[in-house]
N, CA, C and O atoms as a GROMACS GRO file, in nm:
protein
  260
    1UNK      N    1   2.461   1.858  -1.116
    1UNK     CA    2   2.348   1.770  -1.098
    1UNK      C    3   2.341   1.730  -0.951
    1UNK      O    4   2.431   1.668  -0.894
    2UNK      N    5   2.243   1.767  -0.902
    2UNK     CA    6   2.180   1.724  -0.797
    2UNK      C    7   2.106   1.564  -0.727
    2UNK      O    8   1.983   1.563  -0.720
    3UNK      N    9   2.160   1.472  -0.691
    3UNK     CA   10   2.095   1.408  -0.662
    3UNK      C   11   2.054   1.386  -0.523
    3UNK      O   12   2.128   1.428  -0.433
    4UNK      N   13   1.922   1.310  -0.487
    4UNK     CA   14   1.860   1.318  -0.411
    4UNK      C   15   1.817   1.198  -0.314
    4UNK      O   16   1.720   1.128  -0.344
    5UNK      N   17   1.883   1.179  -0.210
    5UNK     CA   18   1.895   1.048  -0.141
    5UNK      C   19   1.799   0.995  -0.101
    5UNK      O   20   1.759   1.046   0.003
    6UNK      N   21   1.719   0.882  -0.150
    6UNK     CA   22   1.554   0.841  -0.122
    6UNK      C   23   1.596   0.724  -0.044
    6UNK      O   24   1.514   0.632  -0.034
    7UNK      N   25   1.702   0.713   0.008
    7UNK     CA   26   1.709   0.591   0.126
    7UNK      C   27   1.629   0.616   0.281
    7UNK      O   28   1.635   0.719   0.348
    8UNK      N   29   1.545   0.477   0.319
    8UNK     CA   30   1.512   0.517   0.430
    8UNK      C   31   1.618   0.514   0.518
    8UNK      O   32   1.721   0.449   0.502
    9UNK      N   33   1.588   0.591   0.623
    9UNK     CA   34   1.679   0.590   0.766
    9UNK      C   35   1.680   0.444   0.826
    9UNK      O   36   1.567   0.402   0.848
   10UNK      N   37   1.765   0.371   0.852
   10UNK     CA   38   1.807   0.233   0.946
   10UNK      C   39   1.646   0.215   1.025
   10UNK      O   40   1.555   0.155   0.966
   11UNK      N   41   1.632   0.259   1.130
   11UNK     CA   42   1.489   0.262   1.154
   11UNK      C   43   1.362   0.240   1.080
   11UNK      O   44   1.282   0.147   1.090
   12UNK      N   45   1.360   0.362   0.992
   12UNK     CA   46   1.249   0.344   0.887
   12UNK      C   47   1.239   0.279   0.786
   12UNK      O   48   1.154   0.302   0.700
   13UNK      N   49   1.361   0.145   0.778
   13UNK     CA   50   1.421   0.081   0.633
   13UNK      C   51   1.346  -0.058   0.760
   13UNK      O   52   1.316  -0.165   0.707
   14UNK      N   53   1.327  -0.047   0.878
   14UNK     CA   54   1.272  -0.233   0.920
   14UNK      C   55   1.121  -0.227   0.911
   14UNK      O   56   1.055  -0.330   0.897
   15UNK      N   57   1.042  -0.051   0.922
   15UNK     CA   58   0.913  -0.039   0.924
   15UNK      C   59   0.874  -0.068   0.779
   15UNK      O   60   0.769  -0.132   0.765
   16UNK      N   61   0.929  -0.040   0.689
   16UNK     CA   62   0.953  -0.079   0.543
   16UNK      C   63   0.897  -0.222   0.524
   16UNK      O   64   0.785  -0.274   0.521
   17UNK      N   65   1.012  -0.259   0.513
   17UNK     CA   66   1.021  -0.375   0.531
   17UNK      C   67   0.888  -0.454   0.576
   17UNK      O   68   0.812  -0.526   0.512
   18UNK      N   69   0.890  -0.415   0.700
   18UNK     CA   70   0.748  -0.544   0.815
   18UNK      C   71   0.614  -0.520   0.739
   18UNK      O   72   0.520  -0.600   0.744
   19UNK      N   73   0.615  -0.379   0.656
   19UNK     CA   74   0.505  -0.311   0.586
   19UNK      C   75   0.491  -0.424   0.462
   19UNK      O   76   0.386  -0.483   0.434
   20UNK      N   77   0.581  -0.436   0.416
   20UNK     CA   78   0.610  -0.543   0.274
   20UNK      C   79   0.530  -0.657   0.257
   20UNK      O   80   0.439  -0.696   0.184
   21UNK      N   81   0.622  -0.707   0.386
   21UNK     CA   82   0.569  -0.831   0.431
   21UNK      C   83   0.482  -0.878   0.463
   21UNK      O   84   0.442  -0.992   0.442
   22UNK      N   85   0.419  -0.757   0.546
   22UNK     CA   86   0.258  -0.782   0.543
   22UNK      C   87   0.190  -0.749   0.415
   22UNK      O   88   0.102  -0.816   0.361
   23UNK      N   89   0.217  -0.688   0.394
   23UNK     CA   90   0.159  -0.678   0.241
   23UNK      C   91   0.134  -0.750   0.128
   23UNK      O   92   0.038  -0.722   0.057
   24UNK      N   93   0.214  -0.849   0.098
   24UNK     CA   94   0.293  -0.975   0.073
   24UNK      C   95   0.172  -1.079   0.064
   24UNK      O   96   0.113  -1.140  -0.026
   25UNK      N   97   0.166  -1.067   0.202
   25UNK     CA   98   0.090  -1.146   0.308
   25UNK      C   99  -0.064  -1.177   0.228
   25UNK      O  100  -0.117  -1.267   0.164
   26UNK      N  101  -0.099  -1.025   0.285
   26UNK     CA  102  -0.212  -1.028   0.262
   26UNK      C  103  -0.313  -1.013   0.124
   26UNK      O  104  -0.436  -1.000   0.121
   27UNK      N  105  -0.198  -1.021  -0.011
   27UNK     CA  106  -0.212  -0.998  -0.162
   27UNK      C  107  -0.254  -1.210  -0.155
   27UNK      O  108  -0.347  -1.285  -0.185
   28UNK      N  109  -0.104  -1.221  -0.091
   28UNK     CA  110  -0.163  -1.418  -0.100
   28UNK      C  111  -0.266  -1.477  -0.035
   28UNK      O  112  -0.316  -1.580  -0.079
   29UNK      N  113  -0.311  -1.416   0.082
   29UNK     CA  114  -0.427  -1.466   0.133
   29UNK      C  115  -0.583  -1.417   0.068
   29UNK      O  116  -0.691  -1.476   0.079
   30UNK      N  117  -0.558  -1.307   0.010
   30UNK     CA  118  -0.662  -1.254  -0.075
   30UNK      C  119  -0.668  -1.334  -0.178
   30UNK      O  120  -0.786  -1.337  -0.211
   31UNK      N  121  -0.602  -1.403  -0.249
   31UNK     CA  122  -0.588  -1.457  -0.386
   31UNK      C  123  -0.637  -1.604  -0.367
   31UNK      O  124  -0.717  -1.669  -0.434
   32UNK      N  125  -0.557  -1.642  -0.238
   32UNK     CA  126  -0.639  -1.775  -0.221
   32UNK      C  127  -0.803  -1.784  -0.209
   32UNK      O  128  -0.877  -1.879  -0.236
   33UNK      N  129  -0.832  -1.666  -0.165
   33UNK     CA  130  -0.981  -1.703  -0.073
   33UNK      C  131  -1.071  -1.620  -0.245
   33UNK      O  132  -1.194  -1.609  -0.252
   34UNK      N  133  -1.015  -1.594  -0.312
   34UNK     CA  134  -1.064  -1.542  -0.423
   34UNK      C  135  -1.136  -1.429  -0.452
   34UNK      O  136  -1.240  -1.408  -0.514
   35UNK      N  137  -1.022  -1.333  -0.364
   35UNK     CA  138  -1.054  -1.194  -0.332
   35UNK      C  139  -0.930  -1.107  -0.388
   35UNK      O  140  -0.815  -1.139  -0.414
   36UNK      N  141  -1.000  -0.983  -0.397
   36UNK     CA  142  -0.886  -0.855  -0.415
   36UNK      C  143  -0.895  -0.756  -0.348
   36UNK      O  144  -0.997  -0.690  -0.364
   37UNK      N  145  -0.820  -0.720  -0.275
   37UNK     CA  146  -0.749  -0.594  -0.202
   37UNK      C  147  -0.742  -0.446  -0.291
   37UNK      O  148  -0.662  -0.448  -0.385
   38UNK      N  149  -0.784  -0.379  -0.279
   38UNK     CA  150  -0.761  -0.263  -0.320
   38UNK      C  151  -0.702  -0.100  -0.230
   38UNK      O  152  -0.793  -0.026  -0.191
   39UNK      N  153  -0.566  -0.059  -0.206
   39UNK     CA  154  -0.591   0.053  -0.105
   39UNK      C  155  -0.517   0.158  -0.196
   39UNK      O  156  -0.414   0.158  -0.264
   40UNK      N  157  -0.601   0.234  -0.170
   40UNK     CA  158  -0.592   0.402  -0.226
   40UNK      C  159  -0.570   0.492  -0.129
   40UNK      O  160  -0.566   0.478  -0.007
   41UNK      N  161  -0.551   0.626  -0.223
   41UNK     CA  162  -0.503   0.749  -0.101
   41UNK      C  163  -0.650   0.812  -0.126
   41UNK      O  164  -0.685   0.772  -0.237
   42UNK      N  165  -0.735   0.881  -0.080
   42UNK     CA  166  -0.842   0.940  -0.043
   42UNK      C  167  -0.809   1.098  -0.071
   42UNK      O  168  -0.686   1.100  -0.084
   43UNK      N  169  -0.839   1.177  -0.080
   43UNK     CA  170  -0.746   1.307  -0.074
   43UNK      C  171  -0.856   1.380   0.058
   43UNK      O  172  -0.958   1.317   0.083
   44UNK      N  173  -0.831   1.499   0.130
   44UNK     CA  174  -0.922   1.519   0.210
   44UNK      C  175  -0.892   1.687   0.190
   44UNK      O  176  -0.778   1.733   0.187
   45UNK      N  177  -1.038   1.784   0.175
   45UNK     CA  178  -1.064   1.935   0.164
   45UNK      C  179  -1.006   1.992   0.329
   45UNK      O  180  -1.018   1.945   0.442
   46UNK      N  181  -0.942   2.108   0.278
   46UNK     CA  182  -0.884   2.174   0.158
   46UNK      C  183  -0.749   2.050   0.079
   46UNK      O  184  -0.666   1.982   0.139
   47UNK      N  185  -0.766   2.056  -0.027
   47UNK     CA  186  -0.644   1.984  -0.138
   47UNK      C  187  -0.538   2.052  -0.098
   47UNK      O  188  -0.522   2.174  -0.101
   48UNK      N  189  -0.476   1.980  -0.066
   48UNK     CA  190  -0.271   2.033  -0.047
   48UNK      C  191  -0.204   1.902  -0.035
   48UNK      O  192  -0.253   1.815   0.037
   49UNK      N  193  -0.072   1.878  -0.114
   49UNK     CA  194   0.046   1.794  -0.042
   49UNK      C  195  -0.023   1.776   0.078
   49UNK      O  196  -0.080   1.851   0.157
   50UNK      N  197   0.009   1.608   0.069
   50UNK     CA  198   0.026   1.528   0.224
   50UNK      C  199  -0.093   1.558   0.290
   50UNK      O  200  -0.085   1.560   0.413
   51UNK      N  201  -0.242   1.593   0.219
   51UNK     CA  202  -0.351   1.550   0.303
   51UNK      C  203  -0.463   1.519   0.226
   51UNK      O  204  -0.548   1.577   0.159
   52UNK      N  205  -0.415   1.346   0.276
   52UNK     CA  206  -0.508   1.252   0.228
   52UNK      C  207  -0.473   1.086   0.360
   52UNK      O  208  -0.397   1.051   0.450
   53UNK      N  209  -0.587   1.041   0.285
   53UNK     CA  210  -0.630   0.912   0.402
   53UNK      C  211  -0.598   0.750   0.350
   53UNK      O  212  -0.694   0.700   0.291
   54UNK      N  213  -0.529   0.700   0.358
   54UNK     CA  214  -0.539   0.551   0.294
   54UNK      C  215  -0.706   0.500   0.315
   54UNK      O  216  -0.754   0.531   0.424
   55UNK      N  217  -0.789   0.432   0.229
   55UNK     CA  218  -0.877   0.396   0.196
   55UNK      C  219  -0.886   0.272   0.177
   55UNK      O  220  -0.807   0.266   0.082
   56UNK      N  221  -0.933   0.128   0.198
   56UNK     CA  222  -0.897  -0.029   0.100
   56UNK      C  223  -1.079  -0.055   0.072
   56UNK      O  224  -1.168   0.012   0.124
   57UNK      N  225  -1.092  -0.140   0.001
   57UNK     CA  226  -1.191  -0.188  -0.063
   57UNK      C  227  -1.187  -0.307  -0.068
   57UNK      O  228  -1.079  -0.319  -0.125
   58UNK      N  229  -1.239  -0.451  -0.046
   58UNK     CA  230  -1.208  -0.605  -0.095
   58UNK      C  231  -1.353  -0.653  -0.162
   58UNK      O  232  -1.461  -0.624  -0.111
   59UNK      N  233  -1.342  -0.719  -0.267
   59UNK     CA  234  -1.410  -0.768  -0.332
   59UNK      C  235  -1.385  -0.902  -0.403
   59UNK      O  236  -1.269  -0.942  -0.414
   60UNK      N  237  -1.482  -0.967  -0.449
   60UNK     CA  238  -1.436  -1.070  -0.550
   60UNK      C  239  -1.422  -1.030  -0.622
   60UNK      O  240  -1.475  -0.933  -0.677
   61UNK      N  241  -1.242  -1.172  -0.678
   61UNK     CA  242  -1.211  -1.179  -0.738
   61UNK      C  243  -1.299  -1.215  -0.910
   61UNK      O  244  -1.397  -1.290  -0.907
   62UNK      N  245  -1.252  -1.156  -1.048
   62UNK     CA  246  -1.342  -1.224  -1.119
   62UNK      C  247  -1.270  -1.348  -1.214
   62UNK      O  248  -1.155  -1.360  -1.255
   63UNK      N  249  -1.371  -1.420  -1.228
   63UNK     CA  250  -1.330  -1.550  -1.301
   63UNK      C  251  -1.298  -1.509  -1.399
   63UNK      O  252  -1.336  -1.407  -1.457
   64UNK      N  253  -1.199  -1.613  -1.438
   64UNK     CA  254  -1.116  -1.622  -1.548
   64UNK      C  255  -0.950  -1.566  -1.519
   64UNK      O  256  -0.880  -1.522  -1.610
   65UNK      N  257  -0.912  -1.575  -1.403
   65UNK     CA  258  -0.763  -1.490  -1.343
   65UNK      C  259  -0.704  -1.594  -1.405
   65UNK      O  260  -0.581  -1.603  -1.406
   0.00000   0.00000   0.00000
């Protein structure tokens, strides 16, 4: 059995991280102001692995959360 080490590298474990946090961030500031965040991957022609675009969308939130 093969396993397969999905740890980021020391470096890429603080970009992680600051990514989180902002992320974090910006789920609570959306929620206050009574909004939602949405980000997707986009895919882009020709279709293959690894080509596509992050995309976000914000809208109101709907009553009754």
């Amino acid at each position: 059995m093969h396993l397969i080490d999905t740890t980021p590298a020391p470096s890429r474990a603080n970009d992680i991280i600051a990514l989180q946090m902002a992320a974090q961030h910006l789920i609570e500031s959306a929620r206050e102001r009574g909004l939602v965040v949405t980000i997707d991957l986009k895919p882009i022609a020709p279709l293959a692995m690894g080509r596509y675009e992050m995309v976000y969308q914000v809208r109101e939130a709907r009553s009754g959360r």
